[in-house]
C-alpha positions as CSV (number, residue, x, y, z in Angstrom):
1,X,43.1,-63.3,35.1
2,X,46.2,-63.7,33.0
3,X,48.2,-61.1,31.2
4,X,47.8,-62.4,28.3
5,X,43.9,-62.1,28.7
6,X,44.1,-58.6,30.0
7,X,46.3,-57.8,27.2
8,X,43.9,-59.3,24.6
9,X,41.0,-57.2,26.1
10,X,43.6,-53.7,25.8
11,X,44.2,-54.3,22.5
12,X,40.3,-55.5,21.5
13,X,39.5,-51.7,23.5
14,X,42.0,-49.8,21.3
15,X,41.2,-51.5,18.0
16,X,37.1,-50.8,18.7
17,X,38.3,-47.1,20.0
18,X,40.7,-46.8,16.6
19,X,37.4,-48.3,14.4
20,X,35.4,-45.7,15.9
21,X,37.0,-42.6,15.4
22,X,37.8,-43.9,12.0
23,X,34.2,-44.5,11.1
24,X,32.8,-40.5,12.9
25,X,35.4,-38.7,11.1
26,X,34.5,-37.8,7.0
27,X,37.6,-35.2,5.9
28,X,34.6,-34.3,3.8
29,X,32.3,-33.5,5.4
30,X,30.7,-29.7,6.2
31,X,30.3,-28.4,9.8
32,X,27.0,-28.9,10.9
33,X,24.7,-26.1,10.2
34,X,23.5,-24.1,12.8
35,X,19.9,-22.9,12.1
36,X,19.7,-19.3,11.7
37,X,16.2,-17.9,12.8
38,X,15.1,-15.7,10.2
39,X,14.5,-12.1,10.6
40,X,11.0,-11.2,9.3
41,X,11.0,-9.0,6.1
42,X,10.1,-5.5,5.8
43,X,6.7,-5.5,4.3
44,X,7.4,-3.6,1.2
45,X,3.5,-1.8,0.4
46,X,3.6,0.3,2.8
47,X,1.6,3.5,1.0
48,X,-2.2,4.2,2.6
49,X,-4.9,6.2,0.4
50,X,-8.0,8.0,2.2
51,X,-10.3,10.6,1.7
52,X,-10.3,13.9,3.9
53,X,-12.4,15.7,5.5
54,X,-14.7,17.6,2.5
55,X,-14.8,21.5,2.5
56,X,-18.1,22.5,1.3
57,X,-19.3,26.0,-0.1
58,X,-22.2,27.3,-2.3
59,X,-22.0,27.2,-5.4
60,X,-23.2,30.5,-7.7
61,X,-26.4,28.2,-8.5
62,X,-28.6,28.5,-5.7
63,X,-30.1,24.7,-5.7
64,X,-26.3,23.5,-5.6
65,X,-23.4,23.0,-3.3
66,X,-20.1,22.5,-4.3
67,X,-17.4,20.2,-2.5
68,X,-13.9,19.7,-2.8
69,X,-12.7,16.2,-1.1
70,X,-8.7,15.8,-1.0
71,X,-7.5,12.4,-1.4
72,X,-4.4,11.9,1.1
73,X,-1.5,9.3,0.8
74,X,0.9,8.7,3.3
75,X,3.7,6.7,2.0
76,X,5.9,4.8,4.6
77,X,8.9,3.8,3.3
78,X,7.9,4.0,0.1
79,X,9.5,6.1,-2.8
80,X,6.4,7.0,-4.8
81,X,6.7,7.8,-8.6
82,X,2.7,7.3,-9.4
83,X,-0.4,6.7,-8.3
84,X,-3.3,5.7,-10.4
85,X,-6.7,6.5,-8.8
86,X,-9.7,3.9,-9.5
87,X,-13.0,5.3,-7.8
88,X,-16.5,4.8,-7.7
89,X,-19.3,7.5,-7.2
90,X,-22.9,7.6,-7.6
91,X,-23.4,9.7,-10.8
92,X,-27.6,9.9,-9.7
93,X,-25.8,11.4,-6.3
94,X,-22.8,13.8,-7.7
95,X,-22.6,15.5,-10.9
96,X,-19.8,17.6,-12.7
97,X,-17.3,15.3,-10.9
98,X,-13.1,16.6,-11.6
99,X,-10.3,15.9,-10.3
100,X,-7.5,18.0,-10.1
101,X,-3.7,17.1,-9.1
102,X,-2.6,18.6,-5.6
103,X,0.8,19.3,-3.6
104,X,2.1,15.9,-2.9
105,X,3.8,15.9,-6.1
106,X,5.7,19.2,-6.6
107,X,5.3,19.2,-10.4
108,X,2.8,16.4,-11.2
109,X,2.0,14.8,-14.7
110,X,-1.7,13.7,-15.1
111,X,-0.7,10.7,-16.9
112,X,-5.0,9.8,-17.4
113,X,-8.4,11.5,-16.7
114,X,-11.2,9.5,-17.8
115,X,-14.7,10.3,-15.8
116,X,-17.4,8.5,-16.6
117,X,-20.5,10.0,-15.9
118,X,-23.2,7.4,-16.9
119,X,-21.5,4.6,-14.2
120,X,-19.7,7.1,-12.0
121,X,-16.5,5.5,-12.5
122,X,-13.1,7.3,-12.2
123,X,-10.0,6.4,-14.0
124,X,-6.8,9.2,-13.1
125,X,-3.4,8.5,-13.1
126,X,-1.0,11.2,-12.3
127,X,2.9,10.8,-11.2
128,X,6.2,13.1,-10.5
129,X,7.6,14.6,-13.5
130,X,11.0,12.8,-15.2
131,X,13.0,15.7,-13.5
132,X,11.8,15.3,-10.0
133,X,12.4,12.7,-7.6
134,X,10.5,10.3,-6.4
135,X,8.7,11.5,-2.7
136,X,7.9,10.2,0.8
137,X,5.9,11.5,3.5
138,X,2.3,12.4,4.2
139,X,-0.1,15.2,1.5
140,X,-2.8,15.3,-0.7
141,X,-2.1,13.7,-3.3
142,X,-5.5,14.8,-5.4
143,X,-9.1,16.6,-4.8
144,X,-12.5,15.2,-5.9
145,X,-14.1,18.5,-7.0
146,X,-17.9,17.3,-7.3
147,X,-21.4,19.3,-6.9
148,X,-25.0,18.2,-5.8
149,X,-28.2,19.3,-5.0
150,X,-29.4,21.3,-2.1
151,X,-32.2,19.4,-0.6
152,X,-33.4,16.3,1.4
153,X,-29.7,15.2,2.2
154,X,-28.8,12.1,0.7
155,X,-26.0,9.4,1.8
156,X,-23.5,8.6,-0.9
157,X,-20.2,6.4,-0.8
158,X,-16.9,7.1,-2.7
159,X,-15.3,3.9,-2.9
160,X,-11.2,3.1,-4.0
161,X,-11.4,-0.3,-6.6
162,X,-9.2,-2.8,-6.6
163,X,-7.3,-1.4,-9.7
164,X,-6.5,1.4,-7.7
165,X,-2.7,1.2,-7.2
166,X,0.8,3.0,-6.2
167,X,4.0,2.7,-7.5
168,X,7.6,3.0,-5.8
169,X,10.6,4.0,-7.1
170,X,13.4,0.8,-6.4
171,X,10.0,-1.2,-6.2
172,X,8.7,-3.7,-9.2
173,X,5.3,-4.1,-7.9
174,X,2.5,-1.8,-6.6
175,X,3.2,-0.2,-3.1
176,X,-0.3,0.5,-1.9
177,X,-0.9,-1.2,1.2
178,X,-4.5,-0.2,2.2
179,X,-7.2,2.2,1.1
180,X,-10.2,3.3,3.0
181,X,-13.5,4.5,1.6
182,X,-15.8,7.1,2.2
183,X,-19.1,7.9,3.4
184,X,-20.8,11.5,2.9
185,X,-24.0,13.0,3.3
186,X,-24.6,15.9,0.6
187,X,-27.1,18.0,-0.3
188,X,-27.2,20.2,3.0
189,X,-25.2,22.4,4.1
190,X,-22.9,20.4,6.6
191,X,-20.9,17.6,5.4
192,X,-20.8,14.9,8.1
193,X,-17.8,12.5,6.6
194,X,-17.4,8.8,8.0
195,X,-14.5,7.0,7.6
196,X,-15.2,3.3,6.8
C-alpha cells in the first residue's frame, strides 16, 4: 500500500469522525431526562364514621326501652371542621328518634336537625364553632337517642347514605373515607350490636 493511499484512508477516517461528532452534538439540546418514579400520594379522605356499641336502659314507660347509640369518627390526618350525618332508620322499628352533638367537637354548632319520622330519614349537620380549631383524633362525634318497644325483639339496621359526608380544614372536598352500618336487635332487654 502506498502513502498516499494510507493517507487518503487517515483523512477519509478523520473527516467521517469530524461529520459525526458534528451531527450528535445539538448546543441546544436538553439533558436527557432521567425518569423519576413517582412517590404515591397521600390519600387525602382519611376520616371513618361507625356506630358504637348502644347503652340501653328502661325508659319510665314500662312497654319501652330507651337507647343511646354514639356515632364515632376517627379522623386520620384529617383536620375536621364538619360533619353532616345522612342516616336511615326504620320509623315502624324506632320512634322518638334525636340526636344530640357529643364531645368530639369542644363547642359544636348544630348547623341542621331535620328527622323525618314518616321515612325514617336523618338529616344533621353539626361542625366546630368559628372560634375553635379545627380537630383530629378519635371521639364521638354524635348520639342516636331513639326508643322502642319491649317485646318480641326485632332486627333493625341504621344505615350511613351516600350524602353523608366530612369536611377538612386545608381540604376542598369531603374527607370521609369509609362508613360502616349498623345492625341491632331492640325490643329486649340486651342489645346484641353487629358491625356490618
Amino acid at each position: 500500500m502506498s502513502k498516499r493511499t494510507l493517507f487518503l484512508i487517515f483523512a477519509l477516517f478523520i473527516i467521517t469522525a469530524v461529520l459525526l461528532v458534528m451531527a450528535l452534538y445539538n448546543p441546544n439540546a436538553k439533558p436527557a431526562a432521567i425518569p423519576i418514579t413517582p412517590t404515591p400520594k397521600e390519600e387525602i379522605a382519611q376520616t371513618v364514621l361507625s356506630f358504637g356499641n348502644p347503652i340501653v336502659a328502661t325508659s319510665s314507660s314500662v312497654s319501652t326501652l330507651n337507647y343511646s347509640l354514639p356515632i364515632n369518627i376517627t379522623t386520620g390526618k384529617n383536620k375536621v371542621t364538619a360533619v353532616q350525618l345522612e342516616l336511615q332508620y326504620d320509623p315502624k322499628v324506632l320512634r322518638n328518634v334525636a340526636v344530640i352533638p357529643d364531645v368530639f367537637f369542644s363547642n359544636p354548632e348544630v348547623l341542621l336537625n331535620q328527622i323525618d319520622i314518616k321515612t325514617g330519614r336523618i338529616t344533621y349537620a353539626l361542625g366546630s364553632s368559628l372560634q375553635d380549631q379545627a380537630v383530629m383524633g378519635e371521639g364521638v362525634v354524635a348520639t342516636l337517642n331513639f326508643e322502642a318497644e319491649i317485646g318480641t325483639p326485632k332486627e333493625t339496621l341504621i344505615l350511613f347514605l351516600p350524602k353523608t359526608l366530612v369536611t377538612a380544614e386545608g381540604v376542598n372536598q369531603p374527607v370521609l373515607k369509609q362508613t360502616n352500618n349498623i345492625q341491632l336487635i331492640v325490643g329486649e332487654r340486651i342489645s346484641t350490636p353487629s358491625a356490618q
